[in-house]
C-alpha positions in Angstrom: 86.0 112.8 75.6 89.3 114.4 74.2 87.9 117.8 74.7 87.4 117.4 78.3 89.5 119.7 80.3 91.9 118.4 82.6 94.0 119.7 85.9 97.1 117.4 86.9 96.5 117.1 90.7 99.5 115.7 92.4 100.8 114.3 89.1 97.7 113.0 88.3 95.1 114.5 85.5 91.6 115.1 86.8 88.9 115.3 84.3 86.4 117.9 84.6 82.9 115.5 84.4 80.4 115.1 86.4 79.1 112.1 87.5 76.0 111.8 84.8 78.4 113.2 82.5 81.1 110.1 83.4 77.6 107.5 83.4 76.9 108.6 79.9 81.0 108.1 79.3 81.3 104.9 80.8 78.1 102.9 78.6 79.4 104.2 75.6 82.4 102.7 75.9 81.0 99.7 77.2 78.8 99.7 74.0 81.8 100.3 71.8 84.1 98.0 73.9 87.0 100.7 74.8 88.6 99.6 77.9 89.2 102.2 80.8 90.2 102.5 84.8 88.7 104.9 86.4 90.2 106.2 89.5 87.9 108.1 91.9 90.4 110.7 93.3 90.6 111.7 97.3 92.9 112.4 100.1 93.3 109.1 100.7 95.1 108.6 97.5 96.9 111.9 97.9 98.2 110.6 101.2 99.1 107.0 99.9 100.9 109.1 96.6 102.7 111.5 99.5 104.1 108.2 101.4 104.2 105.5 99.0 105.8 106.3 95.2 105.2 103.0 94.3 101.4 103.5 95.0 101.8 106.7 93.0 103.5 104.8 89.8 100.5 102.2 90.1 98.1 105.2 89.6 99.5 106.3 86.5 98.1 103.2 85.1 94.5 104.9 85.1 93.6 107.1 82.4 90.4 108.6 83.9 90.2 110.3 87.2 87.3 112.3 89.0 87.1 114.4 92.0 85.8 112.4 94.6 87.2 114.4 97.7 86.4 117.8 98.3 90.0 118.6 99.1 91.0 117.5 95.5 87.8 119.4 94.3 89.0 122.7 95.9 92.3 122.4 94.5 90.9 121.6 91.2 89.0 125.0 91.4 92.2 127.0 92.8 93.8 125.6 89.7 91.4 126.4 86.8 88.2 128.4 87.0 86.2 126.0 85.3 86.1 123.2 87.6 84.5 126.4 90.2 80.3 124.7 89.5 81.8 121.2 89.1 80.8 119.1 92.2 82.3 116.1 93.4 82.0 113.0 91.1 82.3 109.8 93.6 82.2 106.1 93.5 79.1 106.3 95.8 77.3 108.0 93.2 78.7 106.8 90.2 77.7 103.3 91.3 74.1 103.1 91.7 73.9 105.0 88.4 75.6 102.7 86.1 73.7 99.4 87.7 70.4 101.5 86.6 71.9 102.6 83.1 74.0 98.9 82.9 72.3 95.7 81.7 73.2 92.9 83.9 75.0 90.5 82.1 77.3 93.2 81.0 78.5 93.7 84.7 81.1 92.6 86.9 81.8 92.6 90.6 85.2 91.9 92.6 84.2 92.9 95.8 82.4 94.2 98.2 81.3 93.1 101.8 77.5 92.8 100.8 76.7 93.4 96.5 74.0 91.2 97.0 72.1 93.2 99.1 73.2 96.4 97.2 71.9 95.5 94.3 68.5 94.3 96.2 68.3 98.1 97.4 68.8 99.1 93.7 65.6 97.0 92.6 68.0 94.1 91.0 68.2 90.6 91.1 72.2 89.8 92.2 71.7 86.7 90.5 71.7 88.4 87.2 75.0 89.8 87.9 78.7 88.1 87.8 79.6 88.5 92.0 82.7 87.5 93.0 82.4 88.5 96.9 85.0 85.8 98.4 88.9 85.6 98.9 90.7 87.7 96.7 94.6 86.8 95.8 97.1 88.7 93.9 98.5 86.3 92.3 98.7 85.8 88.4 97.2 82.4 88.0 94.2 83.7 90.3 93.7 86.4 88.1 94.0 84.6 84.9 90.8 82.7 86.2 89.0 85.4 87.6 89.9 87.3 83.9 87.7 83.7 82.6 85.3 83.9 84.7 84.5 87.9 83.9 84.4 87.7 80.1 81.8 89.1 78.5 81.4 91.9 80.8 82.2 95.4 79.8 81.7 96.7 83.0 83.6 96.0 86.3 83.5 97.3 90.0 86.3 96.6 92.0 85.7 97.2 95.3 88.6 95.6 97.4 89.6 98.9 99.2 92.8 101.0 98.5 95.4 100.5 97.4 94.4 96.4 97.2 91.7 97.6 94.4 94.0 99.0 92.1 96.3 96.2 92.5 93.9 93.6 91.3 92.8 96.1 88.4 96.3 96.8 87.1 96.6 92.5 87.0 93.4 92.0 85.3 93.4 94.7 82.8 95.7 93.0 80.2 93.6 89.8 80.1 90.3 92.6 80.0 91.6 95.2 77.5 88.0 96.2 76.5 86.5 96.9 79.7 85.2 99.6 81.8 87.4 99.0 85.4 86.2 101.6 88.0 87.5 101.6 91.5 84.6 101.9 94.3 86.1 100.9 97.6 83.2 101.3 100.2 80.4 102.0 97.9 78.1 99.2 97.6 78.0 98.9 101.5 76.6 102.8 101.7 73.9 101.5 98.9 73.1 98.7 100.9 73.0 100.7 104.6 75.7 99.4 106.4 77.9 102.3 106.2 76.1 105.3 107.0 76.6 108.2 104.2 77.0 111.7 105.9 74.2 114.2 105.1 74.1 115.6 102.2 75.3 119.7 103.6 77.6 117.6 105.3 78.6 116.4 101.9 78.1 119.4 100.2 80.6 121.4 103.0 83.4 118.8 102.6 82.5 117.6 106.1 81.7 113.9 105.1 85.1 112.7 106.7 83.8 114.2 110.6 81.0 112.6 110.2 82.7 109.2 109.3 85.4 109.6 112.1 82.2 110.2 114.4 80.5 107.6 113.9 83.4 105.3 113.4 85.9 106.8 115.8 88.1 103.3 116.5 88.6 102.6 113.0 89.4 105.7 111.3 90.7 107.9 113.9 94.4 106.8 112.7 93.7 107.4 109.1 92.0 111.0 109.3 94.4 112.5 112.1 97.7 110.9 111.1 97.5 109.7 107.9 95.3 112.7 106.0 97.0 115.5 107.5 100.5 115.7 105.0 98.5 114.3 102.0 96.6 117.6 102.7 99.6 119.6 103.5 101.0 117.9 100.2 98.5 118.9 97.7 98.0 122.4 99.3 102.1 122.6 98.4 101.3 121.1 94.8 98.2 124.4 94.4 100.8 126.8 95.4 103.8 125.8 93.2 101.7 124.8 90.6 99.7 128.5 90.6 103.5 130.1 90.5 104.3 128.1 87.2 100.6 128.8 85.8 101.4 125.8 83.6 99.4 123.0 85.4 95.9 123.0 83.2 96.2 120.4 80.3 94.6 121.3 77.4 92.2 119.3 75.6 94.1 116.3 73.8 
């Protein structure tokens, strides 16, 4: 893990691992109960950064975080030559991997519009698994039961949506210090069908967002043409003063 090579994209270090790579990471440290977040980086945090420092100062909570969006891939590669064969390491993937790698009792879920019917997809039983798919509050006495409630897990998907996921891990991590916190937004509703996943050369181009904003035009048109546009504009001016200095790729640690 310490030899992993790292770029700092928009302040924030991106490990170069793929997503069996980051699987094989994440049970390890389950076994050996070393607590982590792991942050699942796209233009959609880029953007919340850009506009919102506060959102930005949350983030530096997480110590792990991947390239999920292709615009943070390609900057990755524009910033150090090794990241040029690494493809994108997303929630969506990540997910369904860990629940097949994962035993049961060891996992947690804060989240999610349908984990039940996930999991079904995935061939498991949801009622071997901790769900907590209701009402979620931010509020330290609700976490502090929650926190009860999740003991004994070393695994936990949070999948609130941005940036309320990362709010509820940064409150329970203190009570959780030995586990595994990864931030999956939307992913167990592609697993279970209800979100359509663009194709995979759709994927594979960068092109995931057109077909999203296609096929739900209402809902994200704001975020993709307004919102997207100077997070993108913001981390192509991070590449570019970052490639004058030539001092943005972290060594191992």
């Amino acid at each position: 893990m310490d030899s992993v090579p790292k770029v700092r994209i928009y302040g924030l270090p991106v490990w170069h691992v793929s997503v069996e790579e980051l699987c094989d990471l994440v049970v390890d440290w389950s076994v050996r109960g070393e607590g982590h977040w792991i942050a699942t980086l796209n233009l959609d945090y880029v953007s919340r950064c850009q506009r919102d420092p506060q959102f930005q100062e949350l983030l530096q909570g997480a110590d792990v975080f991947t390239a999920d969006g292709m615009p943070v891939l390609v900057a990755c590669r524009k910033l150090d030559a090794r990241f040029a064969k690494l493809d994108r390491t997303t929630g969506a993937d990540l997910t369904p991997k860990l629940i097949a790698e994962l035993q049961s009792h060891l996992v947690g879920i804060v989240g999610g519009v349908t984990p039940a019917a996930a999991l079904k997809k995935l061939g498991r039983d949801p009622g071997d698994y901790f769900i907590f798919d209701g009402k979620v509050e931010l509020d330290e006495t609700w976490v502090r039961d929650l926190a009860e409630k999740l003991k004994g897990r070393s695994v936990v998907f949070v999948a609130l949506g941005c940036p309320k996921q990362e709010k509820m891990i940064e409150l329970l991590r203190p009570h959780l210090p030995s586990c595994v916190f990864i931030a999956v937004g939307g992913s167990f509703e592609m697993i279970a069908g209800i979100t359509r996943r663009a194709p995979k050369w759709m994927q594979r181009y960068g092109l995931e967002w057109l077909f999203r904003l296609a096929i739900e035009p209402r809902r994200l048109w704001r975020r993709y043409l307004l919102e997207y546009p100077p997070g993108a504009f913001a981390l192509y001016r991070w590449v570019r003063a970052t490639r004058r200095t030539a001092s943005n790729t972290l060594p191992p640690t």
